[in-house]
MARNUMI-929208 format. One record per residue (C-alpha): y, z, x. Coordinates in steps of 0.5 Angstrom, whole numbers, plus 2048, in hexadecimal, padded with zeros to 3 digits. Each point is the difference from the previous one (the first is absolute). Layout:
BEGIN
((Y; Z; X))
...
***
This chain:
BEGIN
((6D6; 7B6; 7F9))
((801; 807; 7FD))
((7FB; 804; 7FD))
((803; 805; 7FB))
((7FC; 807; 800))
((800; 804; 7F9))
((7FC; 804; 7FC))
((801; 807; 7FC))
((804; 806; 804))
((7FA; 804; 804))
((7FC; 7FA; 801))
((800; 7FF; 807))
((806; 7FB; 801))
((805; 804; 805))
((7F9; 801; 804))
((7FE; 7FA; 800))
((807; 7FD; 803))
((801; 804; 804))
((7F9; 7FF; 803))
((802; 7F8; 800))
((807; 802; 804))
((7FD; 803; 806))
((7FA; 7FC; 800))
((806; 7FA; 801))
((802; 804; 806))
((7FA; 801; 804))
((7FB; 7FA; 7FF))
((800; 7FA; 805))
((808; 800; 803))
((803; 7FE; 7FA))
((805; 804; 7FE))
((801; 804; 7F9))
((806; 7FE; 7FD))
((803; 803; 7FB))
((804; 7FA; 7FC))
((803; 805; 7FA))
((7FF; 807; 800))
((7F9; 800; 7FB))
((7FE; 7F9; 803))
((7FB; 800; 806))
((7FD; 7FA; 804))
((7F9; 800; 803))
((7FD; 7FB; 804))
((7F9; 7FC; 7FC))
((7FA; 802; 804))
((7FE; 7F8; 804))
((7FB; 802; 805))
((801; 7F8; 802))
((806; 802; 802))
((7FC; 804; 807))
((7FC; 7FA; 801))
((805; 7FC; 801))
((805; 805; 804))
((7F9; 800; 805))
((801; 7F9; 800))
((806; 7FE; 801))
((803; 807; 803))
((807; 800; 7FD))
((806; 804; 801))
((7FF; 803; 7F9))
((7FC; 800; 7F9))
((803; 800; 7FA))
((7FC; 801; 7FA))
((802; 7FD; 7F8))
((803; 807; 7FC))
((801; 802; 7F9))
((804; 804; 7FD))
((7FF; 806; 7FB))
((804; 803; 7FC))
((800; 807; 7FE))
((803; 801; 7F8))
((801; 806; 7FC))
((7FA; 802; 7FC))
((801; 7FE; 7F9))
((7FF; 805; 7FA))
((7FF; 7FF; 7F9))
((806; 7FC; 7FC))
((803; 7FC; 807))
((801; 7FA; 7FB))
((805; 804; 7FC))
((803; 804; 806))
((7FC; 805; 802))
((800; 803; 807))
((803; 7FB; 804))
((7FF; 7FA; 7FA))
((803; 7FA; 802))
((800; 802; 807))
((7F9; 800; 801))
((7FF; 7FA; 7FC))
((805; 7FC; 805))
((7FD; 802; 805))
((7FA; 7FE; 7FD))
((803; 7F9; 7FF))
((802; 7FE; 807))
((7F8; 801; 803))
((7FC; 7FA; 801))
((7FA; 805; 7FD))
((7FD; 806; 7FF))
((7FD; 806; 802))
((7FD; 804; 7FB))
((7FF; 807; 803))
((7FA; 803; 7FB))
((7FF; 808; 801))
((7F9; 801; 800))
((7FF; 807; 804))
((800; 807; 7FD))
((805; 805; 803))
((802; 806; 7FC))
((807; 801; 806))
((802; 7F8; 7FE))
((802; 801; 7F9))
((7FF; 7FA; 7FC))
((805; 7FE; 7FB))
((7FB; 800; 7FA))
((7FD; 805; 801))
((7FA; 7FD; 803))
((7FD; 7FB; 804))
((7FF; 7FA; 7FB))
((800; 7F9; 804))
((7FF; 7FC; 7F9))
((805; 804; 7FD))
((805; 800; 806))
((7FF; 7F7; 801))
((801; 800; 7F9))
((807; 804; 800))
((803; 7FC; 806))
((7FD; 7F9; 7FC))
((802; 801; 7FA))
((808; 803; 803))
((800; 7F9; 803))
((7FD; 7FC; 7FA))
((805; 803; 7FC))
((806; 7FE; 805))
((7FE; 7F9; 7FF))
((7FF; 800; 7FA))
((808; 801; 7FF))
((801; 7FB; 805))
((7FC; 7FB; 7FE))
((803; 802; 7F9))
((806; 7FD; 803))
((7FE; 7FA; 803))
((7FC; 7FD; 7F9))
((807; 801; 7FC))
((804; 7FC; 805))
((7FC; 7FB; 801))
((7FF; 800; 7F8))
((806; 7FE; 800))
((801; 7FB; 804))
((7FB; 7FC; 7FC))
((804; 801; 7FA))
((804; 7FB; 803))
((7FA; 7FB; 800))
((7FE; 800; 807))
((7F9; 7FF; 800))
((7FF; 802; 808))
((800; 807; 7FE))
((7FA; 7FF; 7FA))
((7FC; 801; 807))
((803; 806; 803))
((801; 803; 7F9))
((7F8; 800; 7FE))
((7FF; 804; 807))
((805; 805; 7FF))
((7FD; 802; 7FA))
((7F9; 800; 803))
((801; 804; 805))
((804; 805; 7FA))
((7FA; 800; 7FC))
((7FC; 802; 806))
((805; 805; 802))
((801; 803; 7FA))
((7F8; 800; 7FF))
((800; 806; 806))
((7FE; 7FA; 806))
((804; 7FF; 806))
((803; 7FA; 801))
((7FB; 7FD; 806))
((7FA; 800; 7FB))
((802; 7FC; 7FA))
((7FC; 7FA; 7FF))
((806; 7FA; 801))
((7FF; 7F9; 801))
((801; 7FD; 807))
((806; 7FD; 7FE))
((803; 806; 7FF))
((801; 801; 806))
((806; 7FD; 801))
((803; 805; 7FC))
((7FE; 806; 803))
((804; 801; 808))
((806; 800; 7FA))
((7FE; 807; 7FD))
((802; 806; 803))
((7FA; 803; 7FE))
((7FD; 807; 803))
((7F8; 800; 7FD))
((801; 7F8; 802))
((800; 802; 808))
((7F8; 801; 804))
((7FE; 807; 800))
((7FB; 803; 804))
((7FD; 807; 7FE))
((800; 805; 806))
((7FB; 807; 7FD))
((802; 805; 804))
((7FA; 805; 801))
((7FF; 806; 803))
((7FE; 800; 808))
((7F9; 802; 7FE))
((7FF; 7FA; 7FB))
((803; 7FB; 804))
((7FA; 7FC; 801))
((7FD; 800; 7F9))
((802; 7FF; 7F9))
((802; 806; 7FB))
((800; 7FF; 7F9))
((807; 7FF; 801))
((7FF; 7FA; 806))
((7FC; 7FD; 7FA))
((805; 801; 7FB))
((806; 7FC; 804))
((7FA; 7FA; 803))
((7FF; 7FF; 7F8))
((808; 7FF; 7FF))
((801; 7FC; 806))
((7F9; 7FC; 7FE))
((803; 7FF; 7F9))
((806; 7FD; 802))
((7FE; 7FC; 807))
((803; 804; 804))
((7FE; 804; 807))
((7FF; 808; 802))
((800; 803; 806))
((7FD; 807; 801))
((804; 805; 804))
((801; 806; 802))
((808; 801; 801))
((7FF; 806; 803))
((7FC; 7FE; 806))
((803; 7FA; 800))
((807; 804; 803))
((7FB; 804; 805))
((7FE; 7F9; 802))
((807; 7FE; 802))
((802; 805; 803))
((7FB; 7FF; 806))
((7FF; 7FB; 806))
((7FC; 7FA; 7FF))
((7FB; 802; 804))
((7FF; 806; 7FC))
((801; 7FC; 7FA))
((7FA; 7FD; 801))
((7FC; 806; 802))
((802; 804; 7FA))
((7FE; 7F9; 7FC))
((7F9; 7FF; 803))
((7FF; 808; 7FF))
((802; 7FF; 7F9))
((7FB; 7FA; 7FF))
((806; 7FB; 7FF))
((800; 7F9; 802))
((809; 800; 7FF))
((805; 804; 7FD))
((802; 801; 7F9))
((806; 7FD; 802))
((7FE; 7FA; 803))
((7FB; 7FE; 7FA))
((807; 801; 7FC))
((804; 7FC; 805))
((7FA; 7FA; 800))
((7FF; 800; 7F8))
((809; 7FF; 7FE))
((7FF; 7FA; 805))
((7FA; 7FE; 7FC))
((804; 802; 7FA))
((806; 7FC; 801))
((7FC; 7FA; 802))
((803; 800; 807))
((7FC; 7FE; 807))
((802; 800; 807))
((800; 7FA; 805))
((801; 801; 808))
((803; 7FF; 806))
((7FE; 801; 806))
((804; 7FF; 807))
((802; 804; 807))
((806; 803; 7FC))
((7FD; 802; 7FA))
((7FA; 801; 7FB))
((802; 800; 7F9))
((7FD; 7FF; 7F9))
((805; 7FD; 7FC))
((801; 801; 7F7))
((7FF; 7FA; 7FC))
((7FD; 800; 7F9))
((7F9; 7FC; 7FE))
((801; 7F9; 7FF))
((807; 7FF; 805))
((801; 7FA; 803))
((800; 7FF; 808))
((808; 7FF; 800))
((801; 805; 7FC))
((7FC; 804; 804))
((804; 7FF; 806))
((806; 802; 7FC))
((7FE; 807; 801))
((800; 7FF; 807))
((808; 7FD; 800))
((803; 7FC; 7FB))
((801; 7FB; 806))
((7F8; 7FF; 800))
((800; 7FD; 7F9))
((805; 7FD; 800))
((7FF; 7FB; 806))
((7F8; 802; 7FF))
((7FC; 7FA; 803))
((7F9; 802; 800))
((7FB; 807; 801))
((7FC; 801; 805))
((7FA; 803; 7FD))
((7FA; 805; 802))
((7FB; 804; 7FC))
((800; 807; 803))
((7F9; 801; 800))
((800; 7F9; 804))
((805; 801; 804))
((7FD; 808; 802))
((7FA; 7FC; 801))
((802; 7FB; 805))
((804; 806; 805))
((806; 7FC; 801))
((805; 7FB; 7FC))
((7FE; 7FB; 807))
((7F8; 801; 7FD))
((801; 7FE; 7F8))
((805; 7FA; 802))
((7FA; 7FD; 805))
((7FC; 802; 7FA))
((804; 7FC; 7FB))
((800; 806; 7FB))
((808; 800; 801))
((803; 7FC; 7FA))
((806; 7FC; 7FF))
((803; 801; 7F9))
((806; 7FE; 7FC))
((805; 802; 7FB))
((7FA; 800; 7FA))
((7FB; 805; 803))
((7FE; 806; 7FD))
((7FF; 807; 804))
((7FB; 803; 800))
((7FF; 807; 803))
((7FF; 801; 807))
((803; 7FA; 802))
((803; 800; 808))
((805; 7FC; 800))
((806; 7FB; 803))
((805; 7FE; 7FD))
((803; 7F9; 803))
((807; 7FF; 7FC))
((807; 7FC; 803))
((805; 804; 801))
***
């Protein structure tokens, strides 16, 4: 899953990824892996993943990654060209989500492309650049099913209405995600190519000596973040750089000092899973630990499918335990004694934290 980066010139973007490249390097034994040369994967903090490693004592962990996408800084005019236009909002369009990174810091060395540090302003700017693309391109999307009514088929009456809906709110300066749709539009949605559709999460990148409270800047952003549901995250991108620079061990010591209980990154990391709506289910053997992707509400034989396509397609059953259970028993041998080991079939849901077997012919 791909989480884009983007925000104004001079907000923190560049800093902030080149804190999630080398973090990508140094935590745990995954490696960074640079896929394209602005895309950057990093494992998601699990600390189950070390409980199991002390059970089992595998060969290797593997934690599940995501990807982040470091995308040029927008300016004023994007949807009709300006800067690198179209570009940027391709790239913008091949993420899953968004990372809204929002400068909330004063720095006189740090020009500001508007003159000055404006959080309010500077949302409204990328918003409105975003809007106004897809504005035109919803524009697009309402003539040609217009015309495809005319021809008297009733099944674009539906889609129809909804386009417009979502023009009207659009056109109103509202980003997609937030307009008051009826649940059967939902079906039409994963069709439309929108920017202001996709989640977002505001990432407020403050000065290091404001990290830990909330500026009037802070507040700005949590209130735009409120008004559309979304979520922040309070930075500081600088010392996020500084914290990916060290060992883990150090890490931990200068996090402590700092009165910090995780990094800015990790938090990033945690809220785009959430955001995407993803969770993790476990394996656990003398090869490997591995925690593995899957979206809420997928089924065990899809499930499996993560693993090799092999095991869905033969799948007979999954053996499964709750890792609170599992770690509490000691032992796979001691849960199984315990009947805390369920054997589920092809119509189970998975839940978070699931240490499982998957039984499949081949």
């Amino acid at each position: 899953m791909r989480l884009g980066i983007v925000g104004l010139p001079n907000v923190g973007k560049s800093t902030l990824f080149n804190a999630i490249t080398r973090a990508g390097a140094d935590v745990a034994n995954y490696p960074f892996c640079t896929i394209e040369p602005n895309v950057g994967a990093v494992p998601v903090p699990d600390p189950r993943l070390d409980k199991l490693a002390d059970m089992v004592h595998p060969a290797k962990i593997t934690p599940a990654v995501i990807e982040f996408v470091d995308i040029a800084g927008l300016v004023r005019g994007a949807s009709k060209g300006e800067g690198l236009g179209n570009k940027f909002l391709a790239n913008i369009r091949e993420v899953d989500a968004i990372i809204h990174v929002v400068r909330c810091f004063e720095d006189a060395n740090v020009v500001h492309v508007d003159g000055r540090t404006d959080p309010l302003r500077d949302i409204e700017t990328v918003n409105l650049e975003l809007g106004l693309s897809d504005l035109e391109y919803m524009e697009r999307r309402i003539d040609k099913t217009r015309k495809m009514t005319k021809g008297g088929d009733k099944r674009y009456a539906a889609p129809l209405a909804v386009y417009e809906a979502l023009y009207a709110h659009l056109a109103d300066g509202k980003p997609a995600r937030t307009a008051p749709l009826p649940p059967d539009a939902a079906e039409y949605l994963p069709d439309l190519a929108l920017l202001t559709l996709k989640p977002i999460l505001y990432v407020a990148n403050v000065a290091e000596d404001e990290l830990g409270s909330d500026s009037d800047y802070v507040k700005q952003v949590r209130a735009v973040a409120e008004a559309e549901q979304a979520e922040v995250v309070v930075i500081s991108a600088q010392i996020e750089e500084e914290i990916a620079m060290l060992e883990p061990d150090e890490r931990r010591l200068f996090l402590q000092d700092m009165g910090l209980q995780e990094s800015g990154l990790d938090k990033i990391v945690k809220a785009g899973y959430h955001l995407l709506g993803l969770i993790s289910f476990l394996t656990a053997g003398a090869p490997e630990v591995r925690a593995w992707t899957i979206r809420r509400g997928t089924r065990a034989p899809q499930a499996a499918g993560k693993i090799h396509s092999d095991f869905e397609r033969g799948f007979i059953r999954a053996e499964v335990v709750a890792y609170a259970d599992l770690v509490a028993c000691g032992s796979h041998a001691a849960a199984r004694e315990k009947g805390l080991i369920r054997s589920e079939g092809k119509e189970y849901v998975m839940q978070d934290g699931d240490v499982v077997l998957f039984r499949f012919n081949v």
